[in-house]
N, C-alpha and C positions, 0 to 999 in steps of 0.2 A: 671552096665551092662545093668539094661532095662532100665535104660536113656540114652543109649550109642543106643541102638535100638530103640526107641521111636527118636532118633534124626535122624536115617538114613531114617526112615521110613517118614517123614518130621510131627511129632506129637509133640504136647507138651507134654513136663513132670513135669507139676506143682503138681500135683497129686500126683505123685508117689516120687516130691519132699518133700511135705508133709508127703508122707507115710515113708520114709525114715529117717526125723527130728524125726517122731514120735516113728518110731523103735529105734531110736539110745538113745531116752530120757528113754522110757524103759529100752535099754540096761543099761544104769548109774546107773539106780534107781535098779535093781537087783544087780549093783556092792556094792551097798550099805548092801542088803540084808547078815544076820548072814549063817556063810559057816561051822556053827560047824553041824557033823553029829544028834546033838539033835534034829535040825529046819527041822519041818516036814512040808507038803502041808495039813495036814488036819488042819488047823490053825482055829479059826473061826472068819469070815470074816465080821469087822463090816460094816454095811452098813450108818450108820449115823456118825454125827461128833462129837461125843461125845462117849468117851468109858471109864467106869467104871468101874472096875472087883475088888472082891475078888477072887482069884485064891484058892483053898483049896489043892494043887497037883499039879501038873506039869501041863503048859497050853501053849498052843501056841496062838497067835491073830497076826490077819492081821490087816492094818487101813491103807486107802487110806489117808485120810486126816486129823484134826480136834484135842482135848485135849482128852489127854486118862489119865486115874489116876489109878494107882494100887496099891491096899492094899494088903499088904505082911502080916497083921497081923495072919491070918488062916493057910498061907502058911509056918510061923515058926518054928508052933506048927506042922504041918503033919509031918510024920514019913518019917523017910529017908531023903534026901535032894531035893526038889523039883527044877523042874526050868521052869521058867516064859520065855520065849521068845514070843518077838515084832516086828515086823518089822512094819512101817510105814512112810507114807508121812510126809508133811510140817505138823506145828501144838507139841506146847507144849508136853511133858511127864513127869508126876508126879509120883515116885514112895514113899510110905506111907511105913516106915520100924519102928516095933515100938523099943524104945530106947535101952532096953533089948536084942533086937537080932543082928547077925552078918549076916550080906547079902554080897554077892557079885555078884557087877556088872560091867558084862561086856558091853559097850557101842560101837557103830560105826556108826559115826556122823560127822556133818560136823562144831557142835557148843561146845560148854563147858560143861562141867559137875556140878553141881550145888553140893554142898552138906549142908544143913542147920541140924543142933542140936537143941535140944530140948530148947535150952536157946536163940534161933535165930542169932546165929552166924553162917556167910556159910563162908563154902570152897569150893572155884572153883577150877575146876581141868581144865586145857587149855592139848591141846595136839599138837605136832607137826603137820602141814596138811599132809597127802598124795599126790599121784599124783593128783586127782582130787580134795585136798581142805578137803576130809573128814581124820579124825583120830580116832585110838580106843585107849576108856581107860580102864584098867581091876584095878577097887578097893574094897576092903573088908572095909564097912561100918558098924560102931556098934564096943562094946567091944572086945577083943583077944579071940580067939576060931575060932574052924571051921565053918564055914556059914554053917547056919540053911537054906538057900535058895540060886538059883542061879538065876539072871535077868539078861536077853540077848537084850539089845534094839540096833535094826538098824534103824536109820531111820536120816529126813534133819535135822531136829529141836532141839534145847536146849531139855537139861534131867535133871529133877528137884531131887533133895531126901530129902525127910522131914523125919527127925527121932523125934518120938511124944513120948510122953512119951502116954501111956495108961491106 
């Protein structure tokens, strides 16, 4: 519409064609974003590209860009079932589950699922695309029982899971 008026008025709309591309790339990147009622706004937002975390309880994290790696070892052990949610840009994700425990993670991406054992054998999990290409995959990682933790990751990039022995 304001390039519909920016035309009558005899103005260019390169600008606001820009602004437009840029809104819409937004828009994608939030379809991407986890829509379970757990994902809250008060995430904490890293600002570098590198992101780290022992989570010891339920945690949220934001990440624009870069490899983040999360140790679930702390998170096992905490009482009740914890859950981890991610959302982020382009850029690796390593999740650290140690062998002993049962995790379940949910995924919504536009890549495979990784899964590697203690003895280094992986299992790829591929998923059907979505409209735009991304697909989610929900798997319970570790021996039979209830998941000791839950991990929520949205984001563009391959999702690694290492289960270590400790």
């Amino acid at each position: 519409m304001t390039v519909l008026i920016a035309g009558i008025a005899r103005r260019r709309s390169g600008f606001l064609i820009f602004l437009g591309l840029l809104l819409a790339a937004l828009t994608a990147l939030a379809a991407l974003l986890p829509t379970s009622p757990g994902v809250r706004l008060d995430a904490g937002v890293t600002p570098g590209r590198t992101l780290s975390v022992t989570p010891a309880g339920n945690a949220n994290y934001l990440q624009a860009l870069g490899d983040t790696t999360i140790d679930l070892t702390k998170a096992v052990t905490a009482a009740g079932t914890p859950v981890v949610n991610l959302a982020k840009g382009p850029g690796p994700t390593t999740v650290i589950v140690p062998a002993d425990a049962t995790v379940r993670v949910e995924t919504a991406t536009v890549s495979a699922v990784t899964v590697t054992d203690p003895s280094g054998a992986e299992q790829v999990h591929r998923c059907d695309g979505g409209l735009f290409g991304g697909c989610a995959t929900d798997l319970v990682v570790g021996p039979s029982g209830p998941p000791e933790a839950v991990v929520r990751v949205a984001q563009i990039d391959a999702v690694h899971i290492e289960r270590v022995q400790q």
